[in-house]
C-alpha positions in Angstrom: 0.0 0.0 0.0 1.9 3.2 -1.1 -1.4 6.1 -1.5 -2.8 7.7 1.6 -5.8 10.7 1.0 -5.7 12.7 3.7 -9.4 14.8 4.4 -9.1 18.6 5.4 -11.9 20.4 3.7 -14.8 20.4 6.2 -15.1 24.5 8.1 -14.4 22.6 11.4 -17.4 25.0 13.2 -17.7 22.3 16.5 -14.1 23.5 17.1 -15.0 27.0 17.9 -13.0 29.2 19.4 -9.8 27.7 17.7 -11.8 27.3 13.6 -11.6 31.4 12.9 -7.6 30.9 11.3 -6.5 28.2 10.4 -8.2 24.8 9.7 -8.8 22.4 12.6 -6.4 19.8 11.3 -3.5 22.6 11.3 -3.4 23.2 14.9 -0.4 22.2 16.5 -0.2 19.1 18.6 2.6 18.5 20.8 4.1 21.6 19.0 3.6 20.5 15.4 0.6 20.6 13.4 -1.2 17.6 13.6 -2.1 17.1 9.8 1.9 16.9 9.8 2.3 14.6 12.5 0.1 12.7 10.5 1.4 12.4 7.4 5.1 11.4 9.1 2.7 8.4 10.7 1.6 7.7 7.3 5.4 7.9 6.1 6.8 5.3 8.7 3.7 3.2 8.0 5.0 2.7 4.6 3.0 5.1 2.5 5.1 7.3 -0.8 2.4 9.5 -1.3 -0.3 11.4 0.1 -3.2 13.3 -2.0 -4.4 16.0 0.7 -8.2 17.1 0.0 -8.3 20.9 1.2 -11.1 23.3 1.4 -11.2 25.9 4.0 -8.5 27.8 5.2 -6.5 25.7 2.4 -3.5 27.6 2.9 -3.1 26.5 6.5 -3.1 22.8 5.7 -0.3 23.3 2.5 1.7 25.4 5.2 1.6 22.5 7.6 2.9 20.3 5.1 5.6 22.7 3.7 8.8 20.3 3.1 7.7 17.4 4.2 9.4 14.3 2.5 6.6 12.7 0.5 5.2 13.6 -2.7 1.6 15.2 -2.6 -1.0 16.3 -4.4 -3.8 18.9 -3.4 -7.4 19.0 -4.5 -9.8 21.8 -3.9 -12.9 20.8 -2.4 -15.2 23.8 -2.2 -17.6 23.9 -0.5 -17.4 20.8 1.2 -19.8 18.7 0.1 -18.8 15.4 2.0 -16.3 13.0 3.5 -17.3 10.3 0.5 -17.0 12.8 -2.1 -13.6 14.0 -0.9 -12.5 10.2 -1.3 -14.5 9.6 -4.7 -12.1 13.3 -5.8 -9.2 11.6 -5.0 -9.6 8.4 -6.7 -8.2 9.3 -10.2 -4.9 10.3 -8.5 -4.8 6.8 -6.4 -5.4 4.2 -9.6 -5.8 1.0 -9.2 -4.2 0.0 -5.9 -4.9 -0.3 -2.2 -4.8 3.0 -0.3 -5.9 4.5 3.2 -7.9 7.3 3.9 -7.2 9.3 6.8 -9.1 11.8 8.7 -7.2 15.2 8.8 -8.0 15.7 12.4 -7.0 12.5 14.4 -4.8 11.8 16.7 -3.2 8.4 16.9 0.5 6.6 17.1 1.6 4.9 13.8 1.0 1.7 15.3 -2.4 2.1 15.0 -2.0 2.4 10.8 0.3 -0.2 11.0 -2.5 -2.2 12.5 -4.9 -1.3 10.4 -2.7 -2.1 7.5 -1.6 -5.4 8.8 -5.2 -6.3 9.2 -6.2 -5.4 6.0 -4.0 -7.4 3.5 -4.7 -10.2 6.1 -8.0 -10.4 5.5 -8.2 -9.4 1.9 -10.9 -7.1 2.4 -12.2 -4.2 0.4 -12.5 -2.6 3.2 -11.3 -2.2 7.0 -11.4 0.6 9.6 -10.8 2.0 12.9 -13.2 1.7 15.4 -12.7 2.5 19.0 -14.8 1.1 22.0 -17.0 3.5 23.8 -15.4 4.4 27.4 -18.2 4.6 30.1 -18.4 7.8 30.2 -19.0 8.2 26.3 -22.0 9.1 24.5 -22.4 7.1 21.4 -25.0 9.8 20.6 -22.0 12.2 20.0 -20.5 10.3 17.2 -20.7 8.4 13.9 -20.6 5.1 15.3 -20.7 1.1 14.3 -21.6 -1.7 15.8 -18.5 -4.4 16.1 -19.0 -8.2 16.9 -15.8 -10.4 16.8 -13.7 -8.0 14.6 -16.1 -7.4 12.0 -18.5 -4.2 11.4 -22.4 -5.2 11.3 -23.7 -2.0 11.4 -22.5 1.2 10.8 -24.8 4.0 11.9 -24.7 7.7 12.8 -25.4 9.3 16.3 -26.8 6.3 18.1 -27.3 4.0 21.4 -27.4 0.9 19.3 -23.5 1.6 18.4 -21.0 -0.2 20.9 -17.8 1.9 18.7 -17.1 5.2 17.0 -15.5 4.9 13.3 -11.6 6.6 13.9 -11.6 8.5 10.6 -8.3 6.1 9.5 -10.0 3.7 6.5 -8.4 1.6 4.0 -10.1 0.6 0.8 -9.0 -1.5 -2.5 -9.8 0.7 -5.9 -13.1 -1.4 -6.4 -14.8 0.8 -3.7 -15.3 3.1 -6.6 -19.0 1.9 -7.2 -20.2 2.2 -3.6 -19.0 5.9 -3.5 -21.1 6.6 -6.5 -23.9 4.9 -5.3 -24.0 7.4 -2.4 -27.5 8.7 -2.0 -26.1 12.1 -0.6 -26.5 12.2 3.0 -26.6 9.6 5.8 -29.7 7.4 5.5 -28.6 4.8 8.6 -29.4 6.8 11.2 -32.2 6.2 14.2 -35.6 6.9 13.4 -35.8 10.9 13.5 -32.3 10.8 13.5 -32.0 14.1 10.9 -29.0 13.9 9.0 -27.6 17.0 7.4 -27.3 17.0 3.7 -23.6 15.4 3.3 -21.8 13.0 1.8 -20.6 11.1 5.0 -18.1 7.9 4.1 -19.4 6.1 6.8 -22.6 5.5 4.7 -20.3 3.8 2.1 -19.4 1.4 4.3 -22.8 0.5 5.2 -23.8 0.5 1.4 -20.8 -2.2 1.7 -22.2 -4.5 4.3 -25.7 -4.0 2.4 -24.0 -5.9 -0.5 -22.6 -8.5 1.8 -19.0 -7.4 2.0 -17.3 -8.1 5.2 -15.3 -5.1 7.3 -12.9 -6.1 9.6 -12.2 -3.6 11.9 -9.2 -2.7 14.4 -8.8 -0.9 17.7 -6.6 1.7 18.1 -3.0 1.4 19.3 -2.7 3.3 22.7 -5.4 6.3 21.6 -7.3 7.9 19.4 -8.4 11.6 19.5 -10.4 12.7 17.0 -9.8 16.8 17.3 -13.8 18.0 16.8 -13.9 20.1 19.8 -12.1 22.6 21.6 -11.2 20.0 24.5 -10.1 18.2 22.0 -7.4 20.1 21.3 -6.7 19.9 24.9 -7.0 15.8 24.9 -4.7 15.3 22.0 -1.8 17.6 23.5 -2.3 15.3 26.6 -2.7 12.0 25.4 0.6 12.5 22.9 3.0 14.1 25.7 2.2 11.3 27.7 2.8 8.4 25.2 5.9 10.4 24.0 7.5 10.6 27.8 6.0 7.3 28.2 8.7 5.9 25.4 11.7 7.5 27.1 14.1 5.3 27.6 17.2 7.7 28.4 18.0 11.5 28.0 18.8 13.0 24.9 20.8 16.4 25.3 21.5 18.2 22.3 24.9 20.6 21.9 25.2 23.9 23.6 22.8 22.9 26.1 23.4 24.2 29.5 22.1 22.8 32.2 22.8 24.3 35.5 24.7 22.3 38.4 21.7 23.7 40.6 18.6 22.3 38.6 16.8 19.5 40.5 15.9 17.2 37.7 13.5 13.9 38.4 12.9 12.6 35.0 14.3 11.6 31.6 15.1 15.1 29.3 15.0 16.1 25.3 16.8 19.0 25.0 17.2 20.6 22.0 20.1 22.7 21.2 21.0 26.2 22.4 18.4 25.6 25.0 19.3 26.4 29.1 18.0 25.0 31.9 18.9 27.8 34.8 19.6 28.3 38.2 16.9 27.0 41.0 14.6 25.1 38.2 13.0 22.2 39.4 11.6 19.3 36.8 9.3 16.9 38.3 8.5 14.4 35.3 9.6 13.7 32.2 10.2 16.9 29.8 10.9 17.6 26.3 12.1 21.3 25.5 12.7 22.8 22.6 15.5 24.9 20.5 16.6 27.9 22.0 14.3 27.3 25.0 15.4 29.3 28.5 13.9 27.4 31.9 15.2 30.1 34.2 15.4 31.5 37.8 13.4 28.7 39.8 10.8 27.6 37.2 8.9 24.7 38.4 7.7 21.8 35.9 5.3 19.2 37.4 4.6 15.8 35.8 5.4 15.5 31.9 5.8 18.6 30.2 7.1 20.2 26.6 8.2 23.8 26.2 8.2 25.1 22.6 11.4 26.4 20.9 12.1 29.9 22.0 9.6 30.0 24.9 11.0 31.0 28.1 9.6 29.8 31.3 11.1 31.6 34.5 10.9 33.2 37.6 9.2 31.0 40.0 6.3 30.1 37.7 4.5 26.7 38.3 3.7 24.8 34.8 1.4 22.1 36.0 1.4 18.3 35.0 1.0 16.7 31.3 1.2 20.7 29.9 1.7 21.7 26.7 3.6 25.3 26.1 4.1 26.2 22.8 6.7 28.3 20.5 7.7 31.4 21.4 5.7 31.8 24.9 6.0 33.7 27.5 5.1 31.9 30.9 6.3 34.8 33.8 6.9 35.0 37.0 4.6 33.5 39.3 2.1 32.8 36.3 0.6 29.2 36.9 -0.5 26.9 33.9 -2.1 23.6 33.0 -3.0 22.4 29.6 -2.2 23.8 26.4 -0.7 27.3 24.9 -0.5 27.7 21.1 2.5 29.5 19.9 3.4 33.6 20.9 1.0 33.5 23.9 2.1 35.4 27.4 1.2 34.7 30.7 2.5 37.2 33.4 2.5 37.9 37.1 -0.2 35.9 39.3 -2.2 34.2 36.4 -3.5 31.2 37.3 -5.0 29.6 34.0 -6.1 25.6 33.3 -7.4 25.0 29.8 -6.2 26.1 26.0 -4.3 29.3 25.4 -4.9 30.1 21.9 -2.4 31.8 19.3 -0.6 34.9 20.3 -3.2 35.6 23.3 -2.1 38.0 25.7 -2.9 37.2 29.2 -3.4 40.0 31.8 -1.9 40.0 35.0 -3.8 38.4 38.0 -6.2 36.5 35.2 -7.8 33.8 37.1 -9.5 30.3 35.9 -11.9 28.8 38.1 -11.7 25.4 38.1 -14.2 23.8 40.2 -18.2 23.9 40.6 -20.0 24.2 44.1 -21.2 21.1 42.9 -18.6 19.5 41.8 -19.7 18.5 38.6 -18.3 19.1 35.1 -19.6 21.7 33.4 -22.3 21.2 30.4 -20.8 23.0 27.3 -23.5 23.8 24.4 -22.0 23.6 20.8 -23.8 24.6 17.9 -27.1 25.1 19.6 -26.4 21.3 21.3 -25.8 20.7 25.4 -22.7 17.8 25.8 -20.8 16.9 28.6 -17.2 16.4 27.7 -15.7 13.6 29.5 -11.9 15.7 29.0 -11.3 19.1 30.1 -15.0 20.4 31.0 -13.9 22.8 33.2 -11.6 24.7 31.3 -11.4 27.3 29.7 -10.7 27.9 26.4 -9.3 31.4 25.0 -9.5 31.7 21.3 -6.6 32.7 19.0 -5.4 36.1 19.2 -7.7 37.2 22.1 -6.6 39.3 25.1 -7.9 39.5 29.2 -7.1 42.7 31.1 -6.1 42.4 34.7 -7.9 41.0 37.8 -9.8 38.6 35.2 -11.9 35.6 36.5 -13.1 33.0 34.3 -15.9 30.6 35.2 -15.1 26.4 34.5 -15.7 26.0 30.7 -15.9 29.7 29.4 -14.9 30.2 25.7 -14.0 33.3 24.8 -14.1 34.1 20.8 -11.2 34.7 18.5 -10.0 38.8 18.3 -12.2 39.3 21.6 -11.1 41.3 24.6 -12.1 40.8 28.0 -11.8 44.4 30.4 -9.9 44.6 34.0 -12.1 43.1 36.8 -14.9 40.9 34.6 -16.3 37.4 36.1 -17.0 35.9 32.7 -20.1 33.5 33.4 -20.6 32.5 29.8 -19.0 32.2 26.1 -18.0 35.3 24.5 -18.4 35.6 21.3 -15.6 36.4 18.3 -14.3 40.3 17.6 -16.2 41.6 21.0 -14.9 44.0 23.3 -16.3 43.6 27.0 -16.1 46.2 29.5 -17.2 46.1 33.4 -19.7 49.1 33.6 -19.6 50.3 37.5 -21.9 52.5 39.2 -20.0 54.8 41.6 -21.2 56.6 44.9 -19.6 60.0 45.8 -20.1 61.3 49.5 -18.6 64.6 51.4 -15.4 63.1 53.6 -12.6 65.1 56.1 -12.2 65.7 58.8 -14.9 66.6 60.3 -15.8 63.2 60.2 -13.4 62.3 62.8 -14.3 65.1 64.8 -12.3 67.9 63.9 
């Protein structure tokens, strides 16, 4: 199997705040985009070429995949009119050979395309897939989902109880697929009663058109995990879930050259360092961590649990980056600042913040911002997305600041706020709910004036 068609056209809208610039599949995982990350899974899989279906925000996607080693076609798919048709594009650029199709937006290690693949020419299929058992606390109501006995698909349908799996966007298919992409009737038909499917082209009603015809579909779990980035606590789950399985492969340190590490750092893990990076005076690593090029850890900077610093970040002054955190390129985290979770590249955090959830792209943090964390009840909090109330069973209580968005001081965020792409938050709000994209918010204050001296005091 050499051909891999990789699916980036849909507008991403479930991802909002982090779908405004750039598409959803170019947001940085672990500190590279994760339609990259991808593609190099592909590669060590044993696939020569990739034809990348792009639609919006195209030129995020081609930028992602600037220089990578493989040969690879685009094709323009707009508007999006559907996963199947996507696939049924690609085709005259495939011919008549195997090839996988992958979701643009998962998360997964290359073992689980090696498994896949493995499983594939094994059975002689036409087709196989991904599918990933439901964890407890899963909805199968949030997902295109299939129903798997003994390693085979027996029902694929979309958004239901009935499912005991979700399809992980990774496919592969022999040429011969062809005639069950064309007899696609345009939108999802095997869904419950009432179900209401949008008008799409959704592949996973090709592979029930399959089973229809009797063909068999083996399907695999995937290796280790599988995020599938729809959500903005997605973005959150995938940085996790690969920091983790990265330190969790860490077998010994690897220090790059001109890498200082001072005699005073108290260091309880395994290290990447890239070069020209510094670990300073007083800096205290509690886990496994990966830092980038030209990285500074300085002046009693605390790391907890696994961590990975972006090239160029610095990290200093007494801050406290909390366990399996994510900071990205070119960051700012100050002193006394306190994070867990993710920041995208060029965002600050100064003194006092204390923020858990996703810092978007170039987002400015005022001082003293504050992220509440935990509900009088307990509870996680019930996030509504596209008019729809879901309970995410990763990173609820977050809080999720959109790309190139700013807080002013003395700002306190409720557990599971969004606040929009280009929006501004003013000194001293308690934001209780989303705020939308390109808003400014100001606290309006009533103020009291009385006569005071003093004679008041007597005088």
């Amino acid at each position: 199997m050499k051909s891999a068609v990789i699916l980036c056209a849909g507008t991403g809208a479930r991802f909002w705040p982090y779908n405004e610039v750039r598409h959803k599949t170019a947001v940085p995982v672990m500190n590279r985009p994760n339609v990259r990350r991808l593609a190099e899974s592909l590669q060590r899989a044993g696939i020569e070429r990739l034809v990348v279906v792009v639609g919006a925000f195209e030129a995020s996607v081609r930028a992602a995949l600037h220089g990578i080693e493989l040969p690879i076609a685009f094709i323009r798919q707009n508007p999006p009119t559907g996963t199947a048709n996507a696939v049924l594009s690609a085709l005259p650029l495939i011919g008549e050979e195997p090839f996988l199709v992958a979701y643009g937006d998962i998360a997964t290690p290359t073992e689980t395309i090696q498994r896949l693949i493995a499983r594939f020419h094994e059975t002689g299929a036409l087709a196989a897939a991904v599918a990933q058992p439901y964890l407890p606390t899963q909805d199968p109501r949030d997902w295109i989902g299939a129903r798997v006995h003994e390693g085979q698909i027996v029902q694929v349908e979309g958004h239901s109880t009935d499912t005991n799996c979700r399809l992980g966007g990774l496919f592969a298919f022999r040429p011969q697929v062809r005639d069950a992409l064309n007899a696609h009737p345009g939108l999802m038909t095997s869904v419950p009663v009432g179900g209401m499917p949008p008008v799409e082209a959704e592949l996973a009603q090709t592979l029930q058109i399959l089973l229809d015809q009797g063909h068999e579909i083996p399907a695999v779990e995937p290796v280790g995990f599988l995020v599938d980035i729809d959500k903005p606590w997605h973005l959150w789950e995938a940085n996790a879930r690969w920091l983790d399985y990265e330190a969790s492969q860490l077998e010994a340190d690897r220090i790059g050259k001109e890498v200082h590490i001072d005699d005073s750092a108290e260091i309880y893990g395994k290290l990447v360092v890239e070069e020209g990076a510094t670990i300073g005076k007083r800096v205290v690593i509690k886990g496994n961590c990966f830092v980038g090029r030209e990285a500074r850890l300085l002046n009693g900077a605390i790391l907890q649990g696994h961590t990975a610093v972006g090239a160029r970040t610095r990290v200093s002054d007494y801050c406290l980056v909390g366990g399996t955190t994510v900071i990205g390129n070119s960051c700012i985290v100050g002193h006394d600042a306190e994070i867990e979770g993710v920041m995208l590249d060029g965002s600050f955090l100064y003194h006092y913040c204390e923020i858990m959830g996703v810092v978007g792209q170039k987002v400015d943090i005022g001082a003293a911002t504050v992220c509440g964390t935990l509900r009088f009840d307990d509870g996680d909090t019930v996030h509504t997305v596209r008019g729809r109330r879901e309970r995410p069973e990763f990173g609820a209580n977050g809080t999720y600041f959109g790309d190139f968005s700013r807080t002013g001081v003395n700002v306190i965020t409720m557990p599971g706020v969004k606040i929009g792409t280009y929006s501004c938050v003013g000194s001293g709000i308690v934001v209780y709910e989303d705020i939308p994209s390109r808003k400014l918010v100001l606290l309006k204050q009533e103020l009291v004036f009385r006569d005071w001296g003093p004679e008041r005091y007597g005088w």
